[in-house]
N, C-alpha and C positions, 0 to 999 in steps of 0.2 A: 504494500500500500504506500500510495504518495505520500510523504509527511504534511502536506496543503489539501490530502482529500476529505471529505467530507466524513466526517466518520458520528453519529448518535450512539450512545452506549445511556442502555434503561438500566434507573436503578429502582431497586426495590428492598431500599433500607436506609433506616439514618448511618447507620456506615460508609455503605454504599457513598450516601448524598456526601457525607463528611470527607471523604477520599476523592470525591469529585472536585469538590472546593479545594480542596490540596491542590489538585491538577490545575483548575482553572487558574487558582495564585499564582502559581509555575509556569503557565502561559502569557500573562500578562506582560504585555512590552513597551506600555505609555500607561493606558488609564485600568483601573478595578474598580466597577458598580458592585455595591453589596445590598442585597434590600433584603431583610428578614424579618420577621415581626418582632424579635426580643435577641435573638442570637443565642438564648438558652439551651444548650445541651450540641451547638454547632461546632464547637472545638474552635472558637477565638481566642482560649486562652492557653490554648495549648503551647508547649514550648518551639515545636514542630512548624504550625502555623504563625507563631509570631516572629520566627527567624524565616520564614518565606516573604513573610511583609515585609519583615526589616530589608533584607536583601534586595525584595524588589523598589523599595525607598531610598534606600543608600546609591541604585545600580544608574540614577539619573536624577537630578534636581529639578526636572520636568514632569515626573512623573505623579501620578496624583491618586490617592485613594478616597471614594468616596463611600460611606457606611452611612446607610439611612432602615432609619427602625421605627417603628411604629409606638415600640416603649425601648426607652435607653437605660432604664433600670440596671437590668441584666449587665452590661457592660460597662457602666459607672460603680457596680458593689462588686461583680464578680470575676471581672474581666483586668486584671491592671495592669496586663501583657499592652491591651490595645490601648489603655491610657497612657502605660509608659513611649509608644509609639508615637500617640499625640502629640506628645511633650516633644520627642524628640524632632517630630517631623511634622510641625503646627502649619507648616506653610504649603504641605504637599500631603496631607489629611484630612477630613473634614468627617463629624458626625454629625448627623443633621436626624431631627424626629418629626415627622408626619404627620398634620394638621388633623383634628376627628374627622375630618371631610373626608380625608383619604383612609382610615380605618379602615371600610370595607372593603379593601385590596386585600385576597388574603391569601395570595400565588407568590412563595417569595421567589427571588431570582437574582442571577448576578451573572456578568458580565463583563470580558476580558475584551481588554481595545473593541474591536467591532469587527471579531471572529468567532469567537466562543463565550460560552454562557451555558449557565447550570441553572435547571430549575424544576421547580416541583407543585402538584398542580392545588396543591392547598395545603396550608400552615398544617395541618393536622394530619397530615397524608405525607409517607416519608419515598412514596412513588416519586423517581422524575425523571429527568434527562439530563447527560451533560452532550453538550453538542461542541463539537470541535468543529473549526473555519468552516464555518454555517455564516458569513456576514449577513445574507439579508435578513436571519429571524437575528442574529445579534444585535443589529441597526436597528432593527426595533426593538428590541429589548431596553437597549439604550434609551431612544428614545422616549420609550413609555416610563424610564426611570428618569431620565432628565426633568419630563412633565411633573412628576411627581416629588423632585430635588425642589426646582422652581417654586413651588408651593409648600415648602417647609420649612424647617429652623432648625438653626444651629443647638445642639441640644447640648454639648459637652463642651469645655473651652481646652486649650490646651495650656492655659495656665491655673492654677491652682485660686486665685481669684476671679477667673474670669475674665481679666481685664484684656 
């Protein structure tokens, strides 16, 4: 197989889903969409996953992560891998939380540059897909994350005041 072909692999488990986001992190070559409802139980706090961040952080001062959640709870009490990343990398991170408006989205999903993207077809359901250099469902994905960036807020600061 070509390393640019098209390849869907179904998952059918949070395992599954959690090893997919590995991948996707690891694909990532400019920008990373993350949209989940809370990030609980997704492995953001893993050592594993916050040295794929950092790495992909450190690898260009262009690059940008963007984590948007519907509650930031979970990753402001339990997560201090992705706080400590904050801090580190305040000007090429951002966590943003999702207006009540946007609540009833409940498909989370994420997305690498605008080739690949992981997702699953409801918060409660650990069925999905990751799909590899797939740009046009990417480009959308994106987009439909974008629309929904655009209408949020900054939910976390990366300084300990806020300021």
């Amino acid at each position: 197989m070509n390393d640019s072909e098209l390849q869907h692999t179904h998952l059918d488990g949070v395992d599954e889903y959690n090893n997919a986001l590995d991948t996707l992190c690891k694909l990532a070559q400019r920008n990373l969409y993350l949209f989940e409802k809370d990030y609980d139980g997704m492995g953001f706090n893993t050592e594993a996953r916050y040295e794929t961040l950092r790495n992909f952080l450190l690898a260009n001062p262009a690059h940008r992560l963007f984590v948007l959640a519907h509650d930031t709870h979970y990753l402001t009490k339990f997560c201090p891998r992705m706080l400590m990343l904050l801090r580190q990398f305040g000007t090429g991170m951002f966590i943003y939380q999702t207006p009540k408006n946007l609540q009833h989205i409940t498909e989370p999903f994420s997305v690498a540059d605008e080739s690949h993207y992981v997702r699953r077809f409801h918060f409660d359901d650990p069925r999905g897909i990751l799909a590899q250099h797939d740009p046009e469902k990417a480009r959308a994905l994106k987009s439909r994350f974008l629309e929904m960036w655009a209408s949020s807020h900054p939910a976390v600061s990366s300084t300990r005041l806020g300021l």
